[in-house]
C-alpha positions as CSV (number, residue, x, y, z in Angstrom):
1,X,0.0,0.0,0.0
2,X,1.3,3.5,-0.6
3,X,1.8,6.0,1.8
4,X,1.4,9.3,2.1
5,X,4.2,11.7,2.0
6,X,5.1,13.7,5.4
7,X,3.5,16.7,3.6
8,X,0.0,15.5,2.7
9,X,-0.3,14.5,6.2
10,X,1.0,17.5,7.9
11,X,-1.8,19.2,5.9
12,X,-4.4,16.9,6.6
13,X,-3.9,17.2,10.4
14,X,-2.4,21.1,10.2
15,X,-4.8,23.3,12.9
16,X,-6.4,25.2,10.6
17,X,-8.0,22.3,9.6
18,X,-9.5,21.5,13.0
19,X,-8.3,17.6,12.9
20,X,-9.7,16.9,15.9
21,X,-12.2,16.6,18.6
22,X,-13.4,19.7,20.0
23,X,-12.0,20.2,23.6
24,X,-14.3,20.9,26.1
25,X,-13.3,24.3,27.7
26,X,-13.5,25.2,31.3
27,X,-17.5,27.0,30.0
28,X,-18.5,23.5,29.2
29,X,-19.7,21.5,32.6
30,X,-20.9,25.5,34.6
31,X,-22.7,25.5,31.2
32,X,-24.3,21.9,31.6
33,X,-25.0,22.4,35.3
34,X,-27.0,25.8,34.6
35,X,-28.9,23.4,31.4
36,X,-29.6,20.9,34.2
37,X,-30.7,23.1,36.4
38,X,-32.5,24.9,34.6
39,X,-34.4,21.7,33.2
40,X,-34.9,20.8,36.8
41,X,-36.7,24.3,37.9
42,X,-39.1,23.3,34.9
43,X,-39.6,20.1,35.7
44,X,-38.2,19.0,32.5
45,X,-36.8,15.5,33.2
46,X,-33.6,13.6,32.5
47,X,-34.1,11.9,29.3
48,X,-35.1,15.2,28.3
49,X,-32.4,17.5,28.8
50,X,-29.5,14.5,28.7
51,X,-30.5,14.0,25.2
52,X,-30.8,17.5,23.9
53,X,-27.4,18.5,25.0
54,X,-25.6,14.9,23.8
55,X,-27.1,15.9,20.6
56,X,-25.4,19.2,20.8
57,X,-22.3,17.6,22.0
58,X,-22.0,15.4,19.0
59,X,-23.0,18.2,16.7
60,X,-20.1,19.9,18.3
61,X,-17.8,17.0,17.7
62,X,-17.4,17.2,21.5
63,X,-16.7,13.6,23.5
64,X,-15.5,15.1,26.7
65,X,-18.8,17.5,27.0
66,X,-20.9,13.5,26.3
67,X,-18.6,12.8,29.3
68,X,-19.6,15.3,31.9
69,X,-23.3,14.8,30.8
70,X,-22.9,11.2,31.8
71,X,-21.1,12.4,35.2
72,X,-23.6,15.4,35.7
73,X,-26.6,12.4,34.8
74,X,-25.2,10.4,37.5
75,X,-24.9,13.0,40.5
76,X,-28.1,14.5,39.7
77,X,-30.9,10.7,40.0
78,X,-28.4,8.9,42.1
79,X,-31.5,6.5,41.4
80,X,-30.8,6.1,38.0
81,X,-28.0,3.4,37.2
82,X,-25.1,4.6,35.5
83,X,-25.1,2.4,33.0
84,X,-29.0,3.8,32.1
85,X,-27.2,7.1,31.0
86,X,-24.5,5.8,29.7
87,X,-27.1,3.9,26.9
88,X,-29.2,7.2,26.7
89,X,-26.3,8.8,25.5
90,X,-25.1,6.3,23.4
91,X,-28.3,5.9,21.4
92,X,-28.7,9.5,21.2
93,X,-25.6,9.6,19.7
94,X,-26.3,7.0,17.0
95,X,-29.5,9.0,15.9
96,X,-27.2,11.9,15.6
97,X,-25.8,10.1,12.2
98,X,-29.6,11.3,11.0
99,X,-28.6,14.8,11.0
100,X,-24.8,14.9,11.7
101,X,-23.7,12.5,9.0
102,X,-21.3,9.0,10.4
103,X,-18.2,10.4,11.4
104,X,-19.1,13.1,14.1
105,X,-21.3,9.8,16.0
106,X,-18.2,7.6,15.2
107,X,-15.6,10.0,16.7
108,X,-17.5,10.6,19.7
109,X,-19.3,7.5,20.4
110,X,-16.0,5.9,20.4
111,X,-14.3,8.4,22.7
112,X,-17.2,8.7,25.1
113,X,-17.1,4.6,25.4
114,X,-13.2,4.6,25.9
115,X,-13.9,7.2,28.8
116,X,-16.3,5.3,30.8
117,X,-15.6,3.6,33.8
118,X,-14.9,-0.5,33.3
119,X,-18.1,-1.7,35.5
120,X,-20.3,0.5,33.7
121,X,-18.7,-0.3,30.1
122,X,-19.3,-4.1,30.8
123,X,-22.8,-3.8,31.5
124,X,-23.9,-2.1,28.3
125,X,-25.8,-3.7,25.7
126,X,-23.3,-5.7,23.2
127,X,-26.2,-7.1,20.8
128,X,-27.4,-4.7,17.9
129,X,-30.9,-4.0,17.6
130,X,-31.6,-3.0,13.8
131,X,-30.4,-5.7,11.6
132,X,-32.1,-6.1,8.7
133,X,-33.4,-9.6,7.7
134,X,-35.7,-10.8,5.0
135,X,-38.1,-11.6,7.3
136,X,-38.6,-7.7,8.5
137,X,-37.3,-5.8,6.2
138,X,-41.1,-4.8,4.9
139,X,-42.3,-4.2,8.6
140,X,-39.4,-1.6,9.2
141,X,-39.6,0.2,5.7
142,X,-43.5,0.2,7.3
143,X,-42.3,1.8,10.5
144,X,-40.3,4.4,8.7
145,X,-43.1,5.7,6.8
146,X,-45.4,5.9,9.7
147,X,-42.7,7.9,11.7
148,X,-42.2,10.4,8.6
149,X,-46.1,10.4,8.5
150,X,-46.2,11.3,12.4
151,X,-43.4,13.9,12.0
152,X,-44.4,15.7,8.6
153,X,-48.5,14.7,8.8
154,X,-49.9,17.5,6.5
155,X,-47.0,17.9,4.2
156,X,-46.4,14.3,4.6
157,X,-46.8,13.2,0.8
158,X,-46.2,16.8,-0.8
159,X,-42.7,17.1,1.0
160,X,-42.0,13.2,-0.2
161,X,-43.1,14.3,-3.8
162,X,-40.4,17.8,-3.6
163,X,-38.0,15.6,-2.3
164,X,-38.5,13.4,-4.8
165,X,-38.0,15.8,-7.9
166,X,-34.7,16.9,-6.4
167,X,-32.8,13.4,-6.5
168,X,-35.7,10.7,-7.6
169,X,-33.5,8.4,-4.4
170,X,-33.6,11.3,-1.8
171,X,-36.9,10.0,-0.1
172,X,-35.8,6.3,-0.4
173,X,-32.9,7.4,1.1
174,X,-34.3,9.5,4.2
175,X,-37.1,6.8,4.4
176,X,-35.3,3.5,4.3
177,X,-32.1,5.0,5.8
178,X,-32.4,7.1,8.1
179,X,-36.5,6.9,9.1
180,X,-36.9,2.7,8.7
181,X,-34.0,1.5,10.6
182,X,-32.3,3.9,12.5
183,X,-34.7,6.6,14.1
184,X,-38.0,3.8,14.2
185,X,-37.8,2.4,17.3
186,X,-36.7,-0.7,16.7
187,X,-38.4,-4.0,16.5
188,X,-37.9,-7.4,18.9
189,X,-34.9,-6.7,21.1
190,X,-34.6,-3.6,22.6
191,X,-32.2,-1.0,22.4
192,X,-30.4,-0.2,25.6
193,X,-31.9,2.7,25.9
194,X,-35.6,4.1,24.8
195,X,-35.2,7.5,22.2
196,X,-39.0,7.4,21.0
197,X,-41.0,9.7,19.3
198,X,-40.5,12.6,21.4
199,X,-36.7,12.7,22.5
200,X,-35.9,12.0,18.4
201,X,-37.8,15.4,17.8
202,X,-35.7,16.8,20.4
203,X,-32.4,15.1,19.0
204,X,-33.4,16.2,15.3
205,X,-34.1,20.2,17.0
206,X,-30.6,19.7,18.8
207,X,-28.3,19.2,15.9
208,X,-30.0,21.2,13.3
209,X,-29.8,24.4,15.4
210,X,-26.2,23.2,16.4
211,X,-25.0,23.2,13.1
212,X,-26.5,26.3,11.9
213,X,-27.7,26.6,8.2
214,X,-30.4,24.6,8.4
215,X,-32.9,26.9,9.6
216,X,-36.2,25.1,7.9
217,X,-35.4,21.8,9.2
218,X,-35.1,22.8,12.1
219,X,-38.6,24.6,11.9
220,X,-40.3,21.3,10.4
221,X,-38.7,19.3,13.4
222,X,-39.7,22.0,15.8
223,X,-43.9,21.4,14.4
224,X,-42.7,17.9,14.3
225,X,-42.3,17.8,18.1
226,X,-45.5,19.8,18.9
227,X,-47.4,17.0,16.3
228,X,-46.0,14.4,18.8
229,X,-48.8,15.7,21.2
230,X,-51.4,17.5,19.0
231,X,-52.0,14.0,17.0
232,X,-51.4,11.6,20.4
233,X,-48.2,9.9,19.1
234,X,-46.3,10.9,21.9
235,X,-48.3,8.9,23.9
236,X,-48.5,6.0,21.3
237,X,-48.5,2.5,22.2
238,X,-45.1,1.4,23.4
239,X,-43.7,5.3,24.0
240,X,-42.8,6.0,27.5
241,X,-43.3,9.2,28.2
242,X,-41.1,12.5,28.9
243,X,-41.3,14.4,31.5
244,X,-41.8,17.9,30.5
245,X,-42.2,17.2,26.9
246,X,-45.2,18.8,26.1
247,X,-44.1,21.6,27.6
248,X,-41.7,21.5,25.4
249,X,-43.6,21.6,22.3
250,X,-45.4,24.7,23.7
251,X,-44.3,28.3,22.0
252,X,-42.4,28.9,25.8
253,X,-41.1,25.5,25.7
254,X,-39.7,25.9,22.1
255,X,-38.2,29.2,23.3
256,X,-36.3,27.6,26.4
257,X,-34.7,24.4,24.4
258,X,-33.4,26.9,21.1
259,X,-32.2,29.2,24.0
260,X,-30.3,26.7,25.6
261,X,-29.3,24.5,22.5
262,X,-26.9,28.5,21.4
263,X,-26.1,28.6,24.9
264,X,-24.2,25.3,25.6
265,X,-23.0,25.2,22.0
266,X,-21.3,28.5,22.4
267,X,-19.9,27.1,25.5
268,X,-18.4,24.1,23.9
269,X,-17.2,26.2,21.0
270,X,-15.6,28.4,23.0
271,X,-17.1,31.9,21.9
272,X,-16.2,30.6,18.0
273,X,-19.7,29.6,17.0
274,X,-20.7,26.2,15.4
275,X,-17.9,23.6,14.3
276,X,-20.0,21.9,11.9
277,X,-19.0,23.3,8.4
278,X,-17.6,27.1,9.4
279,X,-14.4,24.2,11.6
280,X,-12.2,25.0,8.9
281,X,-10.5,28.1,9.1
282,X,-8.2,29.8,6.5
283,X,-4.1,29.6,7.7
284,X,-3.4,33.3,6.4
């Protein structure tokens, strides 16, 4: 196999590139508490605000901050296993490759796992939950559809049809890809932990409005999380339900999570803004 010479790989890693993981700064667990806190004084619960800001950490390519959620989960329901957040956090951050794309939910997945402590690693879930057989493979095409249908109902069809006209495989893609097998809940086993209808609104606001740029997705997941209650799915057979998510979808609810979706990614980035696409800065 080739290599590459000492020059393509002193550009590929140089700083102005932003190689790396972001580094949590000393902002980013003050920041977290207040988010806690704050989620606490209106009675929003755990699963509520632990996934919102793990989707912000993953937008922010941020493993350390995924870290101190999982520390700041722990301290704050002492009667809540460890290993409960830790799978919270982990499936929040495989729903992030929805919106994020793979690698962000690869880098920081991976370092968030080599950062846990060894009793807690051992008891997480080691089976996957989402293979694909012949045998369900029409049942979870099914489940995506309904989920797009419960997130888009109104537009459902039009916004399929649009979609359509710009790439004739772009719905496919978002239905069978994204939609069917990874933000569905999935069938038989269980995933370690439970990101139903509501928290996967609340991980699709998260990243959009991390990443900036996006600002009409993040309006149709914002209606998408108020349709959660309007239309019942949020309390859909099989959902468990979140504590302080319908307040949530309210127009004061909506308000509080963008608010504190800038303010802890501000924190993690340090005063710089979003490291989604404005990371790479020019070396002049």
């Amino acid at each position: 196999m080739s290599k590459l010479s000492e020059a393509a790989k002193a550009l590929i890693n140089a700083s102005h590139a932003s190689p790396g993981y972001t580094r949590a700064s000393a902002q980013v667990k003050p920041a977290l508490a207040r988010f806690a806190s704050d989620a606490t004084e209106k009675q929003v619960g755990l699963p509520a605000w632990v996934t919102m800001s793990t989707a912000v950490s993953a937008t922010m390519n941020c493993p350390e901050a995924m870290t101190s959620i999982f520390h700041l989960a722990n301290e704050t329901n002492p009667n809540r296993k460890p290993a409960q957040n830790a799978e919270l956090i982990r499936e929040v951050g495989l729903k992030c490759i929805s919106f994020n794309g793979i690698p962000r939910s690869i880098n920081t997945l991976g370092a968030f796992y080599g950062s846990l402590p060894s009793d807690v690693a051992s008891q997480l879930q080691t089976r996957p939950t989402r293979e694909l057989t012949p045998q369900n493979l029409e049942t979870r095409k099914a489940d995506g559809l309904a989920l797009w249908d419960s997130v888009y109902i109104g537009f459902e069809r039009k916004l399929l049809a649009k979609l359509g006209q710009s790439h004739p495989d772009l719905p496919v893609h978002i239905i069978n890809g994204h939609y069917s097998n990874l933000l569905s809940n999935p069938r038989g086993e269980k995933a370690g932990a439970a990101v139903g209808r509501v928290l996967t609104s609340l991980v699709a606001i998260s990243c959009l409005r991390a990443q900036t740029g996006v600002g009409p997705q993040v309006v149709s997941h914002v209606f998408g999380l108020r349709k959660a209650y309007e239309y019942g799915d949020a309390h859909a057979q099989g959902e468990e339900e979140v504590q302080g998510g319908e307040w949530l979808a309210s127009d004061e609810g909506n308000l509080w999570l963008l608010e504190h979706i800038d303010r802890l990614t501000e924190a993690i980035g340090g005063g710089a803004g979003t490291s989604f696409a404005p990371g790479l800065r020019s070396k002049l």
